[in-house]
PAKOLZA-355018 format. One record per residue (C-alpha): residue number from 1; residue in one letter; x, y, z. Coordinates in steps of 0.2 Angstrom, whole numbers, plus 5000, padded with zeros to 4 digits. Layout:
<num=NUM, residuo=A, px=X, py=Y, pz=Z>
...
END
This chain:
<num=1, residuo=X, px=5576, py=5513, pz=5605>
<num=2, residuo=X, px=5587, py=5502, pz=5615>
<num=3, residuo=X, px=5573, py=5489, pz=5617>
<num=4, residuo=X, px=5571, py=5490, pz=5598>
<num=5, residuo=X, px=5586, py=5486, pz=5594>
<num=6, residuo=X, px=5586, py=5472, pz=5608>
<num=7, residuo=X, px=5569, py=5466, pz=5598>
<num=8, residuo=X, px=5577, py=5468, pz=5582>
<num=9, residuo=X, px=5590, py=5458, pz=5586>
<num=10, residuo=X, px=5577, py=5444, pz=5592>
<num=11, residuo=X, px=5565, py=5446, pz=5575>
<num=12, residuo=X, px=5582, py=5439, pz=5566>
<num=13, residuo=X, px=5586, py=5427, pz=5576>
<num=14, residuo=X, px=5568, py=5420, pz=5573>
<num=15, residuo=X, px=5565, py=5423, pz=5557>
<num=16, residuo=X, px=5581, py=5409, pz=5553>
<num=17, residuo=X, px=5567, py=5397, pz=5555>
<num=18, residuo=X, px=5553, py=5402, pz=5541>
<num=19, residuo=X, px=5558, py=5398, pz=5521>
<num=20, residuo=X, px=5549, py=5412, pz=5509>
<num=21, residuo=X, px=5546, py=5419, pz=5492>
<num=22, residuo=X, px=5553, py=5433, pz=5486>
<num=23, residuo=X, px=5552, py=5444, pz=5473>
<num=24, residuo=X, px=5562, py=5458, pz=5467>
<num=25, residuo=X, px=5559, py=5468, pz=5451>
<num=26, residuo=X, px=5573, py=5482, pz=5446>
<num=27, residuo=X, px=5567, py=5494, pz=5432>
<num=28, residuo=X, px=5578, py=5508, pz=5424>
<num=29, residuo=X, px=5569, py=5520, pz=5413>
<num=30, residuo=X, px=5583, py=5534, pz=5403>
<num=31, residuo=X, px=5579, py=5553, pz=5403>
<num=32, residuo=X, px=5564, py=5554, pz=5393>
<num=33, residuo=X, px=5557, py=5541, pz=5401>
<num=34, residuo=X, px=5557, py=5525, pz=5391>
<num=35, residuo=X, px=5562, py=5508, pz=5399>
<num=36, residuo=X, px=5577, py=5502, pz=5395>
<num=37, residuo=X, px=5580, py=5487, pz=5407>
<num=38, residuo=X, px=5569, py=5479, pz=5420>
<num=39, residuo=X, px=5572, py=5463, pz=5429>
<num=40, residuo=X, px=5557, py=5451, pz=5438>
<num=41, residuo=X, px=5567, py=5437, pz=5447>
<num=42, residuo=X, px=5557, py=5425, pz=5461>
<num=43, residuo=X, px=5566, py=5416, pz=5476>
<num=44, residuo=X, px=5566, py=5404, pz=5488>
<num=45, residuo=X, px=5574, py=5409, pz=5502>
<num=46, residuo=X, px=5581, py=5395, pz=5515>
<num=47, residuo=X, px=5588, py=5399, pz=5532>
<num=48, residuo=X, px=5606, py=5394, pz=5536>
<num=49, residuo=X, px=5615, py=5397, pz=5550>
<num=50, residuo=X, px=5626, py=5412, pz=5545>
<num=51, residuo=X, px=5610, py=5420, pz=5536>
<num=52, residuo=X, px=5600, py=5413, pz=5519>
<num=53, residuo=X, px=5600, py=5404, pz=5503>
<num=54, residuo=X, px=5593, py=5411, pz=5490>
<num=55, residuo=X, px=5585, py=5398, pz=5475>
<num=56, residuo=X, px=5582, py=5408, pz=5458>
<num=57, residuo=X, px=5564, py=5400, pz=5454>
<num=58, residuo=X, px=5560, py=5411, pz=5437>
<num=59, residuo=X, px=5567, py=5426, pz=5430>
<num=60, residuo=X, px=5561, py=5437, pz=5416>
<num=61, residuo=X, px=5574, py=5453, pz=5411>
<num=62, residuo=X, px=5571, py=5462, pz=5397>
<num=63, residuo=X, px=5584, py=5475, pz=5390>
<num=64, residuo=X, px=5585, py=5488, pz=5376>
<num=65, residuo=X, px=5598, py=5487, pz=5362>
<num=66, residuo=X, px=5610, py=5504, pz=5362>
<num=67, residuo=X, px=5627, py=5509, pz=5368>
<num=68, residuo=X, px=5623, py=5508, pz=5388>
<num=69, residuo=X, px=5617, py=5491, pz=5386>
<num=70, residuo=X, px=5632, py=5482, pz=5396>
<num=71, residuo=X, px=5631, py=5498, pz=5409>
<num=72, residuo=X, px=5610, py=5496, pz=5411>
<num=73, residuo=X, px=5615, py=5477, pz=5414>
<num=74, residuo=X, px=5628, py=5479, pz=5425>
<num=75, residuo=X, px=5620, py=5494, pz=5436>
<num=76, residuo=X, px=5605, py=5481, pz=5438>
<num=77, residuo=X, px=5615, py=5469, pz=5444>
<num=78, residuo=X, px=5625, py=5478, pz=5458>
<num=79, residuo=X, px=5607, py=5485, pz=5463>
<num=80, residuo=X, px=5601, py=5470, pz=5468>
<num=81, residuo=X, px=5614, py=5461, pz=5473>
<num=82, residuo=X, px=5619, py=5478, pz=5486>
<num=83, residuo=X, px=5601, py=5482, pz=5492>
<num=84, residuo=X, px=5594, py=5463, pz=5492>
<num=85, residuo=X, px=5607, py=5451, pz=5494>
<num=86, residuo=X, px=5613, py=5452, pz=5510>
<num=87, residuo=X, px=5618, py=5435, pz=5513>
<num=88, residuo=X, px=5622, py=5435, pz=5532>
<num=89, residuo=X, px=5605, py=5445, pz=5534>
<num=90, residuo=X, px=5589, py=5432, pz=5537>
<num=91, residuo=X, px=5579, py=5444, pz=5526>
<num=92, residuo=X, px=5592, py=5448, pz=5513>
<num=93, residuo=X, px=5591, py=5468, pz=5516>
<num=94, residuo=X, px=5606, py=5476, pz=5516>
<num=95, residuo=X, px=5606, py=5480, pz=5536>
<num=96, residuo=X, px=5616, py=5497, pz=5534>
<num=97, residuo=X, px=5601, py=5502, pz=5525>
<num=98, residuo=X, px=5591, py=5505, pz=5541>
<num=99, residuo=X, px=5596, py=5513, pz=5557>
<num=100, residuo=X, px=5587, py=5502, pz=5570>
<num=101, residuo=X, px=5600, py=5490, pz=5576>
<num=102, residuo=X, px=5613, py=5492, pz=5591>
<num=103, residuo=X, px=5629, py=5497, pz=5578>
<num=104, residuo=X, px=5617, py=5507, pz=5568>
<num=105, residuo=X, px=5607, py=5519, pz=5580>
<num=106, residuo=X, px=5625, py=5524, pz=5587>
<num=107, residuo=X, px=5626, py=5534, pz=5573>
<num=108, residuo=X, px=5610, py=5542, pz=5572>
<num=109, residuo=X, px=5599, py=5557, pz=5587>
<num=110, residuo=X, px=5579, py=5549, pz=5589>
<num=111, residuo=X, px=5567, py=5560, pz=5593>
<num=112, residuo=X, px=5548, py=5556, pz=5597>
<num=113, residuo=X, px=5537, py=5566, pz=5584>
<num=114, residuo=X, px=5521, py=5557, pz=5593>
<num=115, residuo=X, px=5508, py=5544, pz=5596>
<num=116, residuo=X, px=5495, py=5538, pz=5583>
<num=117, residuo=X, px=5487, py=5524, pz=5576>
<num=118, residuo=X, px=5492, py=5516, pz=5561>
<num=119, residuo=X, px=5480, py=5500, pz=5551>
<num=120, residuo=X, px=5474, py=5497, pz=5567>
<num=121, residuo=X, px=5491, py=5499, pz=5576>
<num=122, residuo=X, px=5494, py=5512, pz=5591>
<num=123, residuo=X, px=5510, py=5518, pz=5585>
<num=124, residuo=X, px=5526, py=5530, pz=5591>
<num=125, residuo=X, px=5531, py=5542, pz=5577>
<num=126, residuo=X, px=5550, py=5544, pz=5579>
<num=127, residuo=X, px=5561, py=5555, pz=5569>
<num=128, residuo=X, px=5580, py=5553, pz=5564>
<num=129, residuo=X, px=5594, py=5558, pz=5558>
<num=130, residuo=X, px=5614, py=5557, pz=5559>
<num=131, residuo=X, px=5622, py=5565, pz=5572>
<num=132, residuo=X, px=5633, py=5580, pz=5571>
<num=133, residuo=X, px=5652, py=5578, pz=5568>
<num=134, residuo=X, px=5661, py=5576, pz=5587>
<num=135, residuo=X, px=5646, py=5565, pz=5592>
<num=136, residuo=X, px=5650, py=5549, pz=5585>
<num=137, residuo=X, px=5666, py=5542, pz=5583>
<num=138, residuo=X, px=5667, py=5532, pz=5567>
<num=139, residuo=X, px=5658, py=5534, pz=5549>
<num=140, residuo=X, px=5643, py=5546, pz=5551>
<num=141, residuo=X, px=5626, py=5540, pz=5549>
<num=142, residuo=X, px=5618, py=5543, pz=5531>
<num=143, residuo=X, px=5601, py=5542, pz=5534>
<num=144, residuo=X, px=5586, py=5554, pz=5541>
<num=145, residuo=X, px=5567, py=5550, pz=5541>
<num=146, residuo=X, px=5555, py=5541, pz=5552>
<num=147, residuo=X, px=5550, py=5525, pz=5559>
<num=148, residuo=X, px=5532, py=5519, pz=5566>
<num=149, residuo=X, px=5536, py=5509, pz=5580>
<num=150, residuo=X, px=5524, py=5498, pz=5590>
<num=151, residuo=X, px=5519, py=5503, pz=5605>
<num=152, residuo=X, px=5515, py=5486, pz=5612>
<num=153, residuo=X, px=5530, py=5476, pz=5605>
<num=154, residuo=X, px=5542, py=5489, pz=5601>
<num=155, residuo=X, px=5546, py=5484, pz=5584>
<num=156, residuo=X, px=5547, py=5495, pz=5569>
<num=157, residuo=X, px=5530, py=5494, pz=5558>
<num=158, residuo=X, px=5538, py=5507, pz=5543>
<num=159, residuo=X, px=5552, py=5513, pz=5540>
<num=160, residuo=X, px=5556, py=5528, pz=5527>
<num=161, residuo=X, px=5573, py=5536, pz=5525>
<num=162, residuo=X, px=5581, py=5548, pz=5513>
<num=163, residuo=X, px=5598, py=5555, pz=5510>
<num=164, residuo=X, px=5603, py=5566, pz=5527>
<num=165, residuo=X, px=5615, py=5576, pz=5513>
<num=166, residuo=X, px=5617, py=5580, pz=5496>
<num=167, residuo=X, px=5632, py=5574, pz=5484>
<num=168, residuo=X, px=5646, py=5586, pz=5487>
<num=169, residuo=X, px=5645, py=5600, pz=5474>
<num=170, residuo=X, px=5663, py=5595, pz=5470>
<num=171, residuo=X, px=5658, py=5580, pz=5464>
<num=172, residuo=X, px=5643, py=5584, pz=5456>
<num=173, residuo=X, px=5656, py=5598, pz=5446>
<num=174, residuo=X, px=5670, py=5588, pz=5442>
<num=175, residuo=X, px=5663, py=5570, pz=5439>
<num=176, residuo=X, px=5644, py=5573, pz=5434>
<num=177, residuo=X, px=5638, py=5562, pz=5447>
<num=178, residuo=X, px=5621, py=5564, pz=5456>
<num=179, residuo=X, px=5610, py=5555, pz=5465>
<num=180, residuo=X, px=5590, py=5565, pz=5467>
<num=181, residuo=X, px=5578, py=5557, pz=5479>
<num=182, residuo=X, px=5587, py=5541, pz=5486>
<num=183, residuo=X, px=5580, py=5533, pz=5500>
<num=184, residuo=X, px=5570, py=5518, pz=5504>
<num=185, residuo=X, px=5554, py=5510, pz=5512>
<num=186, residuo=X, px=5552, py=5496, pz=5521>
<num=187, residuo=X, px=5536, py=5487, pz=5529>
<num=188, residuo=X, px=5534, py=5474, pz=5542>
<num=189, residuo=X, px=5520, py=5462, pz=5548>
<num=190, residuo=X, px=5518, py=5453, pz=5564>
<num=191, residuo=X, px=5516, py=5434, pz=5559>
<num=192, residuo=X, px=5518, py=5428, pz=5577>
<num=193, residuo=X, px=5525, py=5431, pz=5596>
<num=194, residuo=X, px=5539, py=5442, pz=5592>
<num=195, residuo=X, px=5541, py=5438, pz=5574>
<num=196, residuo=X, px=5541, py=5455, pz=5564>
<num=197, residuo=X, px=5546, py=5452, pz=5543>
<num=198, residuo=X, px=5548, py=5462, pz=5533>
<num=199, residuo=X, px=5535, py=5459, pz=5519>
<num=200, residuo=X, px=5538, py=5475, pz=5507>
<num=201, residuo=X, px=5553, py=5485, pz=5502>
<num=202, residuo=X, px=5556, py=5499, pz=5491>
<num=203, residuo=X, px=5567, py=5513, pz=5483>
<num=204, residuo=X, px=5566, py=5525, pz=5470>
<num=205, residuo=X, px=5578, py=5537, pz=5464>
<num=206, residuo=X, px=5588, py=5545, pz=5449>
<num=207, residuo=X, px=5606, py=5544, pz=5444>
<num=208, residuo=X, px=5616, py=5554, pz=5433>
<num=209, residuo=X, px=5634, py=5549, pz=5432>
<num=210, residuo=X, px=5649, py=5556, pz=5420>
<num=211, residuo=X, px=5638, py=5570, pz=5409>
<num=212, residuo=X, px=5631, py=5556, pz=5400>
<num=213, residuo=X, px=5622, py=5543, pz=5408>
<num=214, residuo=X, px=5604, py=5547, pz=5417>
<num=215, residuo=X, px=5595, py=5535, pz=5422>
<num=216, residuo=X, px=5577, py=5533, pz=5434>
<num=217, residuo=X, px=5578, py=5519, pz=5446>
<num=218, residuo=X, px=5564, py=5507, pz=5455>
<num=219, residuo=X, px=5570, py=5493, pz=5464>
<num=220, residuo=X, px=5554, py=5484, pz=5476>
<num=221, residuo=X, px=5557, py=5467, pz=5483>
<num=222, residuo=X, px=5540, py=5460, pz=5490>
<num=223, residuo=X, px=5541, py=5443, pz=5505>
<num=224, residuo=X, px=5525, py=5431, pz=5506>
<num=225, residuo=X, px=5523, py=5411, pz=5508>
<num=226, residuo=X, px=5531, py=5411, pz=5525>
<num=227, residuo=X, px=5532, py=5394, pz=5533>
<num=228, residuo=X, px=5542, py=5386, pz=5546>
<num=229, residuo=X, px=5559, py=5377, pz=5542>
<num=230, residuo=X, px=5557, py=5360, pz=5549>
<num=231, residuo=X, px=5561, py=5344, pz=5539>
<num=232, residuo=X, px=5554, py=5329, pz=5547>
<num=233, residuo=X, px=5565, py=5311, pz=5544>
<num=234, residuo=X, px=5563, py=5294, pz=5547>
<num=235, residuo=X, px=5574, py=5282, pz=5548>
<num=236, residuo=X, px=5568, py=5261, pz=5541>
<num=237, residuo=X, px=5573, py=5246, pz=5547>
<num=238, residuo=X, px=5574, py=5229, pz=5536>
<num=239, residuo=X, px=5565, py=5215, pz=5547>
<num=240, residuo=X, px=5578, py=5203, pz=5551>
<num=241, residuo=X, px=5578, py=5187, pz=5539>
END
């Protein structure tokens, strides 16, 4: 895991030099189901040196009239800009998301669940979750799943994570706040020596908050058109009179 997060750390550093699409779509459906606000935006995404830019391209949002109008909107809002705005992040994922860097795994036990090959890939199987109180000096990790790793360039492949706990039952009691299958997925791709991306990302997951407000939640973020951030000048001389 050490070498993962060595690689990870390397991945970033070369993915500052690739500018990319991407797209994110946030849908929010109430409890009976029907869609109440769903947001498509596209990016370009430029490298800087303290992580990207993103350029809105096209957007398309649609929401439906009715009282939790402005909360729909607003919920929409934080989602994306929590879970795919990470500005000093060369991918734009919120990095506490995932438990494979350095800072991260500190907080978290691995344990190998096996070998196998995945679209072609001979992968390790390796489980997590946070360690016990005493282990870990600092906030505990929130996260258990599994990651594929590559066996040949020990970088993750897929990574799927849920809640490790539930919402306390005093909150769920005295607030009416819940959270039911939180967690995420992400995929990466190799694109060259080194250079894993991630290419597809994704949550779903339901919310109830104060009695009255229930909501089903899909975020997905999708990264394509990858292409290397060089800009090539010239600089032209008059002749001389």
């Amino acid at each position: 895991m050490a070498r993962v997060a060595e690689n990870q750390k390397r991945a970033e550093r070369l993915r500052s030099e690739f500018v990319y699409q991407q797209k994110v779509l946030i849908r929010l459906r109430d409890g009976k189901g029907k869609l109440v606000r769903e947001e498509a935006d596209e990016y370009v995404v430029t490298p800087t040196p303290d992580g990207t830019k993103k350029e809105l391209t096209s957007s398309r949002k649609f929401g439906r009239p009715g009282k939790l109008a402005e909360e729909d909107a607003d919920l929409a809002k934080d989602l994306r800009d929590d879970l795919t705005n990470d500005r000093k992040a060369k991918d734009g994922l919120n990095r506490k998301l995932f438990p494979l860097t350095a800072e991260e795994q500190r907080k978290y036990r691995f344990q190998l669940a096996g070998e196998e090959v995945h679209r072609g890939l001979p992968v390790y199987r390796i489980a997590f979750g946070p360690k016990e109180m005493g282990e870990y000096l600092g906030s505990e990790g929130p996260w258990s799943g599994e990651t594929l790793v590559s066996r040949d360039d020990y970088q993750p492949v897929l990574i799927t994570t849920a809640l490790a706990r539930k919402v306390p039952l005093l909150v769920r009691t005295m607030l009416g706040t819940n959270l039911h299958g939180l967690g995420f997925s992400v995929r990466y791709q190799k694109f060259d020596e080194g250079l894993w991306f991630p290419v597809s990302y994704g949550t779903e997951f339901r919310v109830r908050a104060l009695f009255f407000y229930s909501r089903s939640i899909v975020v997905s973020l999708e990264n394509t058109g990858f292409r290397r951030a060089k800009v090539d000048s010239a600089i032209a001389f008059d002749e001389p009179q």
